[in-house]
C-alpha positions as CSV (number, residue, x, y, z in Angstrom):
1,X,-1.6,22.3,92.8
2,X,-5.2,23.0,91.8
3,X,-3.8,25.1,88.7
4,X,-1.3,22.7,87.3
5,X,-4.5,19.9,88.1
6,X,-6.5,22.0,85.7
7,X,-3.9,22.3,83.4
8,X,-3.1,18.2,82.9
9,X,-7.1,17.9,82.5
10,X,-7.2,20.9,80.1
11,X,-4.0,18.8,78.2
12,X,-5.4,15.5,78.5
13,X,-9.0,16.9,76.7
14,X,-7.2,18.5,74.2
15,X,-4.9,15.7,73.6
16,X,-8.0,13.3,72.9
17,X,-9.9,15.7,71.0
18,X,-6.9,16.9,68.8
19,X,-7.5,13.8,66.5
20,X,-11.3,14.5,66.0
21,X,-10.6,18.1,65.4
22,X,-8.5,17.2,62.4
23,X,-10.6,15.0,61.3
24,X,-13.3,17.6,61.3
25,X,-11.4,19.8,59.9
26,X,-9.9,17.8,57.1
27,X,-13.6,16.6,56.8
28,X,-14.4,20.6,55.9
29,X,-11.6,21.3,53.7
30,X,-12.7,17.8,51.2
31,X,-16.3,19.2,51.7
32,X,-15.0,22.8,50.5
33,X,-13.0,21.4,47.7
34,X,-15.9,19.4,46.4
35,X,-17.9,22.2,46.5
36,X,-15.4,24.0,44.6
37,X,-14.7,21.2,42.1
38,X,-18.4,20.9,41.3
39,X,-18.3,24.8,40.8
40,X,-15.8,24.8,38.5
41,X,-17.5,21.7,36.5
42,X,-20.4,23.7,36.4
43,X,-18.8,26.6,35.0
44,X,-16.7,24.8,32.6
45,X,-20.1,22.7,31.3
46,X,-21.8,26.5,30.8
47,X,-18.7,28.0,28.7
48,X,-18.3,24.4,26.9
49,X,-22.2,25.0,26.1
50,X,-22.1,28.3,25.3
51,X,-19.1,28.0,22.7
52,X,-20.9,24.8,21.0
53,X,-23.6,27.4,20.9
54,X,-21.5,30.0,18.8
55,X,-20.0,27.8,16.8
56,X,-23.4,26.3,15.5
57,X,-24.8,29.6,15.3
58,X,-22.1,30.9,13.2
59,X,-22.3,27.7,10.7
60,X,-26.1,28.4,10.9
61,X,-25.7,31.8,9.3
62,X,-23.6,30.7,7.2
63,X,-26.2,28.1,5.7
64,X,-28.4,31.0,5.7
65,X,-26.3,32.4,2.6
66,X,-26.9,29.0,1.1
67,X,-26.8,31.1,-2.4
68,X,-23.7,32.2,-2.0
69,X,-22.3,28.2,-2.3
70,X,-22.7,28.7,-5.9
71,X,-21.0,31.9,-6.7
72,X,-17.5,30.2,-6.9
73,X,-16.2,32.7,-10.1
74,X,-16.6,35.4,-7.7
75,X,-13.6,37.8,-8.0
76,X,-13.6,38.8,-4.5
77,X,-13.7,34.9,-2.9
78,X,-10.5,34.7,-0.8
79,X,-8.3,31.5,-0.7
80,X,-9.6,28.8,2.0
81,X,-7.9,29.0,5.2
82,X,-8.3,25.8,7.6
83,X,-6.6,22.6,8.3
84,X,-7.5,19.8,6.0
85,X,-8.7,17.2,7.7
86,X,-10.0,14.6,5.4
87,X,-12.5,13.9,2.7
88,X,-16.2,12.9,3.3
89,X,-17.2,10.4,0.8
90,X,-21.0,9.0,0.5
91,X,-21.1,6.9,-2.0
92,X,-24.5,6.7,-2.3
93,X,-25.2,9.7,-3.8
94,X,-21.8,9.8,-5.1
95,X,-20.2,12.7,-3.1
96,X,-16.5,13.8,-2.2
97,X,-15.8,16.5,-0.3
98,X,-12.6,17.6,1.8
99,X,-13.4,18.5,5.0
100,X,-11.4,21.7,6.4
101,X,-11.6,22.4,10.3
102,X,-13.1,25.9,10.8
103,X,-16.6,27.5,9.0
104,X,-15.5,30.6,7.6
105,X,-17.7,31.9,4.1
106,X,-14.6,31.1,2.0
107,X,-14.0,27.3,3.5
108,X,-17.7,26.4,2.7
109,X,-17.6,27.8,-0.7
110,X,-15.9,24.5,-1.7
111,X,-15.8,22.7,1.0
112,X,-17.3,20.5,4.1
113,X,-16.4,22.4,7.5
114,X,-15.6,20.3,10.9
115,X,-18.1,22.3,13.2
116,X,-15.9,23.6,16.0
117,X,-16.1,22.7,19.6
118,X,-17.7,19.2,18.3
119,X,-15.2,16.3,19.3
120,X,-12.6,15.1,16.9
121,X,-11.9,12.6,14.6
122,X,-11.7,8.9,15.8
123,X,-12.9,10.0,19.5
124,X,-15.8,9.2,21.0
125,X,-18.1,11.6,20.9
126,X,-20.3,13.5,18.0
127,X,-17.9,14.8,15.0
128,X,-20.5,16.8,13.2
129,X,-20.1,18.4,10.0
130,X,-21.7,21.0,7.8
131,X,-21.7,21.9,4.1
132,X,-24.4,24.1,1.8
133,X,-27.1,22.5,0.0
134,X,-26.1,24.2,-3.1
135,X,-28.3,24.8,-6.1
136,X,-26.3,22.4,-8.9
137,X,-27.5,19.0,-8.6
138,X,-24.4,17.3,-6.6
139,X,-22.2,20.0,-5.4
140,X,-21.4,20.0,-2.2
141,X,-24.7,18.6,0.1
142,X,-27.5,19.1,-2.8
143,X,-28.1,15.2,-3.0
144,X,-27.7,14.8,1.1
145,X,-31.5,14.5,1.3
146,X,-31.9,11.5,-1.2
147,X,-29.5,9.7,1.9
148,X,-31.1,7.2,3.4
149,X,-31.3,5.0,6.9
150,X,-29.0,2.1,6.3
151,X,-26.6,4.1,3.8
152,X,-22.6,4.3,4.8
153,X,-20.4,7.1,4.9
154,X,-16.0,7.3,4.4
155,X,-14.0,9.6,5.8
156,X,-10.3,9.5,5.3
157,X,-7.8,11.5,7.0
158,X,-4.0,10.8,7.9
159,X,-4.1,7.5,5.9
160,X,-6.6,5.7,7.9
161,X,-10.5,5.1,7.1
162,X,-13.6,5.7,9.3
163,X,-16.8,3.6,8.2
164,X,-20.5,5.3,9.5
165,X,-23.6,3.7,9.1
166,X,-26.5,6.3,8.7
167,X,-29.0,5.5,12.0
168,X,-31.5,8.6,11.8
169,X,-32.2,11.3,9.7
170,X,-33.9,14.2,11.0
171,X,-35.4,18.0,10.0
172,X,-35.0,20.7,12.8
173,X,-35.0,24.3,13.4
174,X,-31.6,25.7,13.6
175,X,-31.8,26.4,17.1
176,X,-32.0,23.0,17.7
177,X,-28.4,22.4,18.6
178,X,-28.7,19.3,20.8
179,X,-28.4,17.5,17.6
180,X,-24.7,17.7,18.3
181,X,-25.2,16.3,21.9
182,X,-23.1,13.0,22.2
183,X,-23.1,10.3,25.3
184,X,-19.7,9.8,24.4
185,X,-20.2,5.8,24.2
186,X,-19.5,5.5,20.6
187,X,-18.3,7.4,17.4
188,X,-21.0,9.6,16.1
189,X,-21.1,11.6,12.6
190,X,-23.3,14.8,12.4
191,X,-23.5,16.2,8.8
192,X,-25.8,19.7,8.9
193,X,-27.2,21.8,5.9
194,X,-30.0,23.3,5.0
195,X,-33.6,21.7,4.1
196,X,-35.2,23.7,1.4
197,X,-37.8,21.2,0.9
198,X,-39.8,22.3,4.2
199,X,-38.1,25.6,4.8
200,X,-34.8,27.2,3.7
201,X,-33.8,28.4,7.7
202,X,-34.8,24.4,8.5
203,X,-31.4,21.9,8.6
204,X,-31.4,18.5,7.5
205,X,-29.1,16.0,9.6
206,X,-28.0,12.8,9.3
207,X,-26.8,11.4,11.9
208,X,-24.3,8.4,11.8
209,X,-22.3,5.6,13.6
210,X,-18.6,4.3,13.2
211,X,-19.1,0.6,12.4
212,X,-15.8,-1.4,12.6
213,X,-14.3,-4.4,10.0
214,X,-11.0,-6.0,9.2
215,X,-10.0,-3.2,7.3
216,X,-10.3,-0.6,10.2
């Protein structure tokens, strides 16, 4: 009788505990998880970083052949290769440029390049674009230092119009490449090239917000 007395008390403990145990243990598996989620945020944020890295590195050497902008005769330039995603007009300094997705040599002979891993078109985030300061006066982003605070920039693509306002202009090492940070609260437009002014390996950027009207 003892035994089976032991038992019912052995049940009854384990039938009151039973529901704090899984508790516990559903407590553990959402702590693991978390753990695990966070992990995989943080290793998702490095590789995120580390291709913006590439990508701006490769645009940066790139720049670095600014010359190279203006050999466009050359008999060995191979046809652009890239989506076409718009055209970049700055009235100001009276500037029209189609915008292809991808930096390659050939695409920036002739052409503004989206930088890749930067956000898209009409998102929130930092769209940032880079061209060569070539030598003639107004080809591609020769003029892009005479832009000033204030100044608006058009790009069109698919039919519709984006309007930026210029906000800050800025000179920076090309390691710099939290220029094409973004908080993601509004529309941001990044334009990149060289600055020969202080230092040919230097980058000018203008940096630019989406203003909104009837018309967009």
């Amino acid at each position: 009788m003892k035994k089976w007395a032991y038992m019912l008390i052995i049940a009854g403990i384990l039938v009151m505990i039973y529901p704090q145990a899984n508790e516990w243990y559903d407590d553990w598996q959402q702590e693991r998880l978390l753990n695990q989620a966070e992990q995989a945020a943080a290793i998702s944020h490095q590789n995120t970083t580390k291709k913006l890295k590439n990508s701006y590195s490769e645009v940066n050497a790139l720049l670095n052949e600014g010359s190279s902008a203006d050999n466009i005769n050359s008999k060995t330039e191979a046809l652009v290769n890239g989506e076409i995603l718009g055209v970049i007009r700055i009235p100001v300094i009276n500037v029209e440029l189609p915008i292809i997705e991808g930096a390659t040599r050939e695409n920036m002979r002739s052409a503004a390049v989206h930088i890749s891993e930067t956000d898209q078109l009409g998102q929130k985030g930092n769209f940032a674009v880079a061209a060569h300061r070539a030598h003639k006066t107004g080809r591609l982003f020769n003029r892009l230092g005479e832009v000033k605070v204030g100044d608006s920039i058009q790009i069109e693509s698919s039919g519709q119009q984006y309007n930026y306002q210029v906000d800050r202009i800025r000179i920076v090492e090309p390691t710099e490449v939290s220029v094409l940070d973004s908080d993601h609260q509004s529309e941001e437009l990044t334009l990149v090239t060289c600055d020969p002014l202080i230092n040919p390996t230097h980058r000018l950027i203008v940096h630019a917000i989406r203003v909104y009207n009837h018309t967009n």
